[in-house]
C-alpha positions as CSV (number, residue, x, y, z in Angstrom):
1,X,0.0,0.0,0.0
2,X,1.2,3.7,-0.8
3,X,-0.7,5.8,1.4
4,X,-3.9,5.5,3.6
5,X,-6.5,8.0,4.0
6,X,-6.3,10.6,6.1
7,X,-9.1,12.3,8.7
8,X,-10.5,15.8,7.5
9,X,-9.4,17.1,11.0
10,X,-5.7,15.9,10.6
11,X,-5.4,17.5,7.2
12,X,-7.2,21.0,8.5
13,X,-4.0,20.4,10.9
14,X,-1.5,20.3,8.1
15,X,-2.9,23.5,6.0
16,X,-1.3,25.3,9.1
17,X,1.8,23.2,8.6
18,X,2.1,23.9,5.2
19,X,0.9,27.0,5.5
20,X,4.2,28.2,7.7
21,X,6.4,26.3,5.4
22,X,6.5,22.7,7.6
23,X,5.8,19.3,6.8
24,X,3.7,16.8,9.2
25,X,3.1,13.3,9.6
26,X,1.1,11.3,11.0
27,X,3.4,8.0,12.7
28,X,3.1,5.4,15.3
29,X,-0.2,3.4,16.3
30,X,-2.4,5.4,14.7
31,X,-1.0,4.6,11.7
32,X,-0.3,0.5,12.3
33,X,-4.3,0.3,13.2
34,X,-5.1,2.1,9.9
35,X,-3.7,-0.6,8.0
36,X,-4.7,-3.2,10.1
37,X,-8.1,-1.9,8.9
38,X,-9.1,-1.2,12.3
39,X,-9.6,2.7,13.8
40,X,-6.8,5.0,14.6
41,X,-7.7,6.3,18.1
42,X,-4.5,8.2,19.5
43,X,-2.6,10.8,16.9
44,X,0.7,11.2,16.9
45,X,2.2,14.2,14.6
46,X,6.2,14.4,13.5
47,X,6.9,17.3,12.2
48,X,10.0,18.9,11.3
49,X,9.1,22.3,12.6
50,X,10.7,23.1,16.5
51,X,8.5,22.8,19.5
52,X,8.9,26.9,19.6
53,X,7.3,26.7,15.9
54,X,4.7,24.8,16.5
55,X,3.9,27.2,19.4
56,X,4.3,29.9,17.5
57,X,2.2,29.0,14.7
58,X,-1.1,27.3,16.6
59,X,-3.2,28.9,19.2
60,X,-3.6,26.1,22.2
61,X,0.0,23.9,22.7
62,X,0.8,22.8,26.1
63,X,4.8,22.0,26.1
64,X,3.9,18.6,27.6
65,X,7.6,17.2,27.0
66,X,9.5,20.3,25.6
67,X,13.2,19.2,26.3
68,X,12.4,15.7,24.0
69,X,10.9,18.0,21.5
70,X,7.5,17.5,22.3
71,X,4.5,19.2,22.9
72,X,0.4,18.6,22.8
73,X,-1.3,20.8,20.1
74,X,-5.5,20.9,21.4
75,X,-6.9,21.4,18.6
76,X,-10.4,20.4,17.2
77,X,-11.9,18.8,20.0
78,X,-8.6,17.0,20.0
79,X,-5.4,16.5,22.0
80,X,-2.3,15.8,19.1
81,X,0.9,14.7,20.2
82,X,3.5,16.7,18.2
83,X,7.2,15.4,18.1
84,X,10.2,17.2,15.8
85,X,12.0,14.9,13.9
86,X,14.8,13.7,15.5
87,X,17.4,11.0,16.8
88,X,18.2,10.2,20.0
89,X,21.6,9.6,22.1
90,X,22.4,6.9,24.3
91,X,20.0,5.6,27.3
92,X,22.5,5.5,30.3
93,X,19.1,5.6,32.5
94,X,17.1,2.7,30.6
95,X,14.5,5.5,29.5
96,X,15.2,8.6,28.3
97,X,17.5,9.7,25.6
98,X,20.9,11.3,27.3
99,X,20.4,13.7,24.5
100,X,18.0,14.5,21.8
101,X,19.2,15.8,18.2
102,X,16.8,17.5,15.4
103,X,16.5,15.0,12.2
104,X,16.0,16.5,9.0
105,X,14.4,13.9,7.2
106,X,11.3,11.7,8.6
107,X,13.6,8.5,7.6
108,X,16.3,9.4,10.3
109,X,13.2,10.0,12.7
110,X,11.6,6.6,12.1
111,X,15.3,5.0,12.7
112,X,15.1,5.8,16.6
113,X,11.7,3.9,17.3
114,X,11.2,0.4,18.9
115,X,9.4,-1.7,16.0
116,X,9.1,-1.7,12.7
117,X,5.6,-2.2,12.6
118,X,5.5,1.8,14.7
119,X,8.0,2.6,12.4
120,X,5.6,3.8,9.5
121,X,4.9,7.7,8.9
122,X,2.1,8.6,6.6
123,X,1.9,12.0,4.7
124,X,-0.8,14.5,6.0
125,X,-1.0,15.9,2.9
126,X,-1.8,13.2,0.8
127,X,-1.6,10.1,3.1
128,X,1.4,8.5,1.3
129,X,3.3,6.2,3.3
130,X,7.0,6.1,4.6
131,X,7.8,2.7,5.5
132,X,11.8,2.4,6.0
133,X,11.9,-0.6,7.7
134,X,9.2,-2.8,6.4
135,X,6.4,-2.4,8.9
136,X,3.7,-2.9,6.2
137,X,5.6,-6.4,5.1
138,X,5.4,-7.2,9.2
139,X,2.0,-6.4,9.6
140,X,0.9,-8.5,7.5
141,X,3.4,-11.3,8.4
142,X,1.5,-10.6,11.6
143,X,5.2,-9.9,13.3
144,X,6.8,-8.1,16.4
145,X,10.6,-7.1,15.1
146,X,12.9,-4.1,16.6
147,X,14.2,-2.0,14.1
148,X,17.4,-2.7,13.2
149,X,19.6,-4.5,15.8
150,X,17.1,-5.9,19.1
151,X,19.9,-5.7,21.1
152,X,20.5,-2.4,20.8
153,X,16.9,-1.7,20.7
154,X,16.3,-3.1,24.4
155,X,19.8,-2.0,25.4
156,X,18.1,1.5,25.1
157,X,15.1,1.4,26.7
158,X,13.8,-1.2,29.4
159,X,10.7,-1.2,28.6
160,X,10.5,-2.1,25.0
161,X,10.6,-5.8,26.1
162,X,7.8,-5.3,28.2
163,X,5.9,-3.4,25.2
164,X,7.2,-6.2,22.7
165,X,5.3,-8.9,25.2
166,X,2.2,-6.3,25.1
167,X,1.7,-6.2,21.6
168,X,2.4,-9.7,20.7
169,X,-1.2,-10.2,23.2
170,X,-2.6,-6.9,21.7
171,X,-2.2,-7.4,18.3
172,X,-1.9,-11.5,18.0
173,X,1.2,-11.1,16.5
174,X,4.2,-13.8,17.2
175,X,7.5,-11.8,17.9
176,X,10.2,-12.4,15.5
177,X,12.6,-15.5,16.4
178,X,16.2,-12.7,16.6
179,X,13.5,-10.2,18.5
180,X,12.7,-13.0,20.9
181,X,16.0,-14.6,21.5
182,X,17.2,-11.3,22.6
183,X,14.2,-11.2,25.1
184,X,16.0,-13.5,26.8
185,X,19.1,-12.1,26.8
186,X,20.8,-11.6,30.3
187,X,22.0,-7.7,29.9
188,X,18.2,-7.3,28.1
189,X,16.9,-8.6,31.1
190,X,19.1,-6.4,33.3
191,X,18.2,-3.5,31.6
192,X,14.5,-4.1,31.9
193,X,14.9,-4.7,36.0
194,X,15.7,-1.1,35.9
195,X,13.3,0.2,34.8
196,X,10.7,1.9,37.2
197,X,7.8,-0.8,38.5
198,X,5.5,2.3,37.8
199,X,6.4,1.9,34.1
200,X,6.0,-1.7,34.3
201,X,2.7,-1.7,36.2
202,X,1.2,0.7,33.6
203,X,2.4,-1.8,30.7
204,X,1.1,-5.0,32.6
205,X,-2.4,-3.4,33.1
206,X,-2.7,-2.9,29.7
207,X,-1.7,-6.4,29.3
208,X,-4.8,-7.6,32.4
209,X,-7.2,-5.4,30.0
210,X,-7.0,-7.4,27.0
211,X,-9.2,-10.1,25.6
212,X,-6.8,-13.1,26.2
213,X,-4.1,-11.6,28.8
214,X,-2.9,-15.1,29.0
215,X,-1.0,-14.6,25.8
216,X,1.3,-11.8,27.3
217,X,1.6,-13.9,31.1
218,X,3.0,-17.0,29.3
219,X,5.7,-14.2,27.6
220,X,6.5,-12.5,30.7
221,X,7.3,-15.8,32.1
222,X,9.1,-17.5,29.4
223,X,11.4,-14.3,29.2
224,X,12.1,-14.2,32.8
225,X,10.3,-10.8,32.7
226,X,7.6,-12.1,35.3
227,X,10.9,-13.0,37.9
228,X,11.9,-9.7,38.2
229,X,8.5,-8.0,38.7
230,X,6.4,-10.9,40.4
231,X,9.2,-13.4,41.7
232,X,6.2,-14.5,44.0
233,X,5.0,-16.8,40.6
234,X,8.0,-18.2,40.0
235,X,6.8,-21.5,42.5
236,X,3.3,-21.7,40.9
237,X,5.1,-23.5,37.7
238,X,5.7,-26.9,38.4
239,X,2.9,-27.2,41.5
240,X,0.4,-30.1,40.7
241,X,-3.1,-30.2,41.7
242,X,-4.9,-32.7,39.8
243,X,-6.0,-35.8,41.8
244,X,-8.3,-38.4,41.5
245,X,-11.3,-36.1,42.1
246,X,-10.9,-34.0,39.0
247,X,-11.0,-31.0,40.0
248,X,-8.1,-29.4,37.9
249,X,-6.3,-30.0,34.4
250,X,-3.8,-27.8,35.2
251,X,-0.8,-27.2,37.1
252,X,-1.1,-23.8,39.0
253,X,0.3,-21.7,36.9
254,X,-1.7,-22.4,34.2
255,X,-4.5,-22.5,36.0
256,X,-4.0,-19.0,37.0
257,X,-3.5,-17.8,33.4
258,X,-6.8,-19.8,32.5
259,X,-8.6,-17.7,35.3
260,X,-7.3,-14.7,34.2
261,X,-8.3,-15.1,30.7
262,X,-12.1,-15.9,32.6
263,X,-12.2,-12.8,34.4
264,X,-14.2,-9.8,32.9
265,X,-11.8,-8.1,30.6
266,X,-13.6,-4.5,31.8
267,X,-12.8,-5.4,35.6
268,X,-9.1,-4.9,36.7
269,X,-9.5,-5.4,40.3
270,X,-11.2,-8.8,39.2
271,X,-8.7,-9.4,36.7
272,X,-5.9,-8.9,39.2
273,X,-7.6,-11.1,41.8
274,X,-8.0,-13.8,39.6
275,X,-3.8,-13.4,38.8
276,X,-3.3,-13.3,42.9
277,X,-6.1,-15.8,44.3
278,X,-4.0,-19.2,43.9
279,X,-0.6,-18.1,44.0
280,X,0.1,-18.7,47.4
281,X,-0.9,-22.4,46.8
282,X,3.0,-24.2,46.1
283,X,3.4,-22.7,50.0
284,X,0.3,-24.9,51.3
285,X,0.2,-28.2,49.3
286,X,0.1,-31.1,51.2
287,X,-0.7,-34.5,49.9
288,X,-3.2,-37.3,51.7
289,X,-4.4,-40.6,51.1
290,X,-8.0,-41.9,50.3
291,X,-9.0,-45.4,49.4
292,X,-5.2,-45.8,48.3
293,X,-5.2,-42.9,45.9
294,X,-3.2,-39.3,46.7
295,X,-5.4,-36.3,47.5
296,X,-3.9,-33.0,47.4
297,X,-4.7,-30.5,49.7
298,X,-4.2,-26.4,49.5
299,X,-5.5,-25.2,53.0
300,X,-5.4,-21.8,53.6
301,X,-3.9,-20.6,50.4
302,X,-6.5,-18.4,50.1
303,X,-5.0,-16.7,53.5
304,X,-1.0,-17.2,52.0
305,X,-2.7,-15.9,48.5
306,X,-3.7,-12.6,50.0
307,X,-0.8,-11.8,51.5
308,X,1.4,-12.3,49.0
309,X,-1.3,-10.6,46.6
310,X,-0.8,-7.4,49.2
311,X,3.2,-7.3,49.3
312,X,3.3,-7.7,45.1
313,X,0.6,-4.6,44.5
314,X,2.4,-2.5,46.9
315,X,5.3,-3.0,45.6
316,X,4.0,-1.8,42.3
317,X,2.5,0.7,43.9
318,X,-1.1,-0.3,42.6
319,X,-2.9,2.4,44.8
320,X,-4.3,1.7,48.0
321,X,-8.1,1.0,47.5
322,X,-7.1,-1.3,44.5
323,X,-4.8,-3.3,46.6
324,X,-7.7,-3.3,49.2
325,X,-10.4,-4.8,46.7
326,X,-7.8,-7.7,45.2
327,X,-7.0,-8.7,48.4
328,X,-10.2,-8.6,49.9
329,X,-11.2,-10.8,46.7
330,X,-8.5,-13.3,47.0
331,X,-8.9,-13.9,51.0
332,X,-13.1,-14.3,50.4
333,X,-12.9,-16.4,46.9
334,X,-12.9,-19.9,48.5
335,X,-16.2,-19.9,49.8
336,X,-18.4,-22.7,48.9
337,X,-22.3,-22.1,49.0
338,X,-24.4,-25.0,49.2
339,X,-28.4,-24.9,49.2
340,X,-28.6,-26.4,52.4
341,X,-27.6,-22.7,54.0
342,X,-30.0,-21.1,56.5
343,X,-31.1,-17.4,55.8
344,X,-28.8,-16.3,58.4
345,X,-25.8,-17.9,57.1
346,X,-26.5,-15.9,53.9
347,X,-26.7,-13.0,55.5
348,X,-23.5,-13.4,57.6
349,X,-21.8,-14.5,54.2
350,X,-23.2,-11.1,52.5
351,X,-21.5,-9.2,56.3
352,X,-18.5,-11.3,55.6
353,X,-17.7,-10.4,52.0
354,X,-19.5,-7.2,51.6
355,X,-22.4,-6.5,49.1
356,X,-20.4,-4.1,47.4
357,X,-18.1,-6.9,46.7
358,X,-20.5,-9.7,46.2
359,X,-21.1,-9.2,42.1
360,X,-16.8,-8.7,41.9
361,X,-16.7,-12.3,44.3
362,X,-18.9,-14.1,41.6
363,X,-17.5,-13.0,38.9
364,X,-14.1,-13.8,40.5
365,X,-15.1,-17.5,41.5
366,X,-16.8,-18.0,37.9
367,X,-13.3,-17.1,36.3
368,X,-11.9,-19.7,38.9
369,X,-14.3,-22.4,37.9
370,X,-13.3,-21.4,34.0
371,X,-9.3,-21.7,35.0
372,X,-10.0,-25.3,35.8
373,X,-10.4,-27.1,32.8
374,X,-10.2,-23.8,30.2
375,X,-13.4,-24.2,29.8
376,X,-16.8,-21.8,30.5
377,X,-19.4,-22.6,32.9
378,X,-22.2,-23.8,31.3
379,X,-26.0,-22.5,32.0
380,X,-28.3,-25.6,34.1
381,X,-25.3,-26.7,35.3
382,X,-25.0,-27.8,39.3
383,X,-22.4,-24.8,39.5
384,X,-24.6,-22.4,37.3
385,X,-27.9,-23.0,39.7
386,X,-26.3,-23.0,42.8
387,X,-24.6,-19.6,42.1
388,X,-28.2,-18.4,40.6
389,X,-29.7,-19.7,43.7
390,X,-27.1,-17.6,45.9
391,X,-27.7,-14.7,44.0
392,X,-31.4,-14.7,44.2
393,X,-30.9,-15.0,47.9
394,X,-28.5,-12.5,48.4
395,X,-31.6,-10.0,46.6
396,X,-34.3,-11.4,48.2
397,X,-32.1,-10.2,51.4
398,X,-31.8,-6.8,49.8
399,X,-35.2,-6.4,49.0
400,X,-36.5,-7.3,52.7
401,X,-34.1,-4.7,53.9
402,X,-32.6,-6.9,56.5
403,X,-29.6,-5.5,58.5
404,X,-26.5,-6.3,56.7
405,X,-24.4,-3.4,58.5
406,X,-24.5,-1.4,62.1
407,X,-25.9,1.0,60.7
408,X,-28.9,-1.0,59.4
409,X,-29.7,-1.5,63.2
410,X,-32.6,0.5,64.6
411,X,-31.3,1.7,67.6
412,X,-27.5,3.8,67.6
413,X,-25.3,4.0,70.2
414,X,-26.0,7.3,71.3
415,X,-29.8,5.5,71.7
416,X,-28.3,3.2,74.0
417,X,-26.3,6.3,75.8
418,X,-29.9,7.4,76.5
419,X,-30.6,4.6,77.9
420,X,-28.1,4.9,80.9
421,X,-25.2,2.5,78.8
422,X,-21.9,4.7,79.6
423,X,-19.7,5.1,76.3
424,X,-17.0,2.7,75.5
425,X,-15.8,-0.5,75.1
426,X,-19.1,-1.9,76.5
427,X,-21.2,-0.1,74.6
428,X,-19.7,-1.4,71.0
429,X,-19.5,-4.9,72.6
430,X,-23.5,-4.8,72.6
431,X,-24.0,-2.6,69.9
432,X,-22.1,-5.8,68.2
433,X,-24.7,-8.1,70.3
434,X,-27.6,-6.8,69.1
435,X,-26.2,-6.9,65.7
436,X,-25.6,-10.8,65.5
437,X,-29.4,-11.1,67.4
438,X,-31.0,-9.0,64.1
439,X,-28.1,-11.2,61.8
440,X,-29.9,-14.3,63.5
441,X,-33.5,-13.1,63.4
442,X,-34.4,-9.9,61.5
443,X,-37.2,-9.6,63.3
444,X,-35.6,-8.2,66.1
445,X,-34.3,-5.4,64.3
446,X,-37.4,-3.2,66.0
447,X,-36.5,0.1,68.2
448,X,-38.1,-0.9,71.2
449,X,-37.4,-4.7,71.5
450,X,-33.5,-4.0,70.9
451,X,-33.6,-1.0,73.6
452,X,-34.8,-3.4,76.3
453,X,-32.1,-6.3,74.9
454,X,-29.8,-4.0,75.9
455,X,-30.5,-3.1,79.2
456,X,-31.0,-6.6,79.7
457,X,-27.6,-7.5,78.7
458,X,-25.8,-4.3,80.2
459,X,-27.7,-5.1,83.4
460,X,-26.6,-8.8,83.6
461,X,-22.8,-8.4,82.0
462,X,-21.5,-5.4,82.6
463,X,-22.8,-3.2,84.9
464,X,-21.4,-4.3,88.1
465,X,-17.8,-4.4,86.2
């Protein structure tokens, strides 16, 4: 192909190139997805005009990265990335160029990026394409490869390992054999453990938000990636759990990857759960005996599971309420509801986990029950009606407003105050009381039936303390 068409907005965005005597061109993503026949979503601009030109010569720029030679022109209802054309020096910090130089061709600026297939720059003017490298020819070869050397590529730049593993799962491409050996390369490898986790993080959610993030996990581990950001997995290859009962097909690491892959694709906190909620089983097998054949047994990994889940996000410094909801996900995800529950156990399970969490917990354990065999959960199924039946429970509970929190309860503490109940430790203590009485029977929850309860018990427990 020799050029693509451009958007009406990108070429009102070159008249005011061309009009100042500049040429533009459209390059990167935008660009690849264009001729992968799908939509161009991000625009990225190289120009050879300064970032004090492109100031100069359009109303709204903020100088978002100035001293790489880049700034953000807003524009149109748009924000346009706009990048002089130029080459870069040497990357002593694994991320940024030591120093930048102006290019005057768009050639010598393509020459400095990661892959060939980001490596394209289309004309604004009349769309034509500048393809050094043969990112078209890769593209449709399907194909990951660094422009020119990969060594030198990843020796630059930390990260373009990590974004090499992230498009191979984005784009279902396979990475070029001489791109992938040099994934594996020690100094490569070094070079990407310097990177920040921040930058990794980012990279890896990406990876959690894609239709099959299994793809990218099996990379990062292959490469030896995964060992320097989530050494915690490491144990999970290798760790059988498939007994006599069934149960699993998989060893735990690819049981994990299964679950993720399970997990809703919109949901990262589900997402991440489902990549924490077994890992701490390799620290809690144990194996038994029944009728002569080996049973394997996990207990408490869903306790070892959290905590590990809670040093790994921190340590990527997920922020703090998504650390909360994945660990609060992987420490509840083992419960097993049976119809044979009372109404009160239902409701203590809803106090347990939360109802804000209770949708997240179902979809978590339904990605769990897909991880075991790869497989969906099929509709009629004993697993589909008991979880329909738990869900219909869980709203009838809802509905009948039963108390599900203290502050369901009829009665506060400063009713109780009233009452003649001093404040403190006591006071919470049959606050908590009551609360497992209305938990028990919600018919209790009534103003004047819970106010003489606790006299009652203040009178008999505490009151000569």
């Amino acid at each position: 192909m020799n050029s693509i068409a451009i958007p009406q907005e990108l070429k009102k965005v070159n008249e005011i190139f061309t009009e100042n005597g500049f040429k533009a061109y459209l390059v990167g993503g935008a660009v690849r997805d264009i001729l992968r026949n799908k939509e161009g979503h991000d625009w990225d601009i190289a120009t050879d005009a300064t970032p004090q030109q492109v100031m100069k010569i359009f109303r709204r720029v903020i100088p978002t990265g100035i001293a790489h030679g880049t700034v953000t022109i807003h524009i149109l209802g748009k924000e346009i990335e706009t990048t002089t054309f130029r080459t870069d020096g040497s990357y002593s910090d694994g991320r940024h160029p030591d120093s930048i130089e102006y290019a005057a061709t768009i050639e010598e600026d393509l020459s400095r990026r990661d892959f060939t297939i980001n490596a394209i720059a289309a004309d604004l003017g009349d769309g034509h394409l500048v393809d050094p490298f043969g990112g078209q020819d890769d593209i449709r070869r399907r194909l990951i490869r660094t422009v020119g050397s990969p060594l030198d590529r990843f020796g630059e730049d930390g990260l373009r390992p990590v974004r090499a593993v992230r498009f191979a799962g984005q784009l279902g491409f396979d990475i070029d054999p001489e791109t992938y050996r040099a994934l594996h390369n020690p100094a490569v490898l070094q070079k990407t453990a310097s990177i920040s986790v921040e930058r990794f993080r980012d990279e890896w959610c990406k990876m959690m938000a894609l239709d099959k993030p299994s793809i990218c996990l099996k990379l990062l581990e292959k490469t030896g990636i995964m060992d320097i950001f989530i050494p915690e997995f490491r144990m999970c290859r290798g760790c059988s759990q498939s007994d006599a009962r069934g149960y699993h097909d998989f060893d735990v690491a690819d049981h994990i990857f299964h679950a993720v892959d399970g997990a809703p694709k919109e949901n990262l906190a589900i997402r991440l759960a489902a990549f924490y909620h077994d890992i701490g089983k390799p620290q809690t097998r144990t194996v038994a005996e029944l009728d002569g054949l080996p049973i394997i047994h996990f207990h408490g990994h869903e306790v070892v599971s959290a905590e590990t889940a809670s040093r790994s996000l921190v340590h990527l410094r997920f922020p703090n309420e998504t650390v909360r909801k994945v660990v609060h996900l992987v420490r509840e995800h083992m419960f097993r509801y049976e119809s044979c529950w009372s109404d009160a156990a239902v409701r203590r399970f809803i106090i347990r986990v939360g109802l804000d969490s209770f949708e997240d917990l179902i979809a978590l354990h339904v990605a769990d029950i897909y991880g075991k065999h790869a497989s969906p959960l099929v509709e009629g199924s004993p697993e589909w009606n008991l979880i329909a039946e738990l869900k219909s429970r869980v709203e009838k509970c809802v509905e009948s407003r039963d108390a599900l929190s203290l502050k369901d309860l009829c009665v506060t503490g400063n009713d109780l105050k009233e009452m003649g109940i001093p404040a403190g430790k006591h006071l919470g203590e049959i606050l908590k009381e009551l609360f497992e009485t209305v938990t028990e029977s919600p018919e209790m929850n009534d103003r004047d039936k819970l106010l003489s309860l606790a006299v009652n018990i203040w009178k008999e427990r505490f009151c000569c303390d």
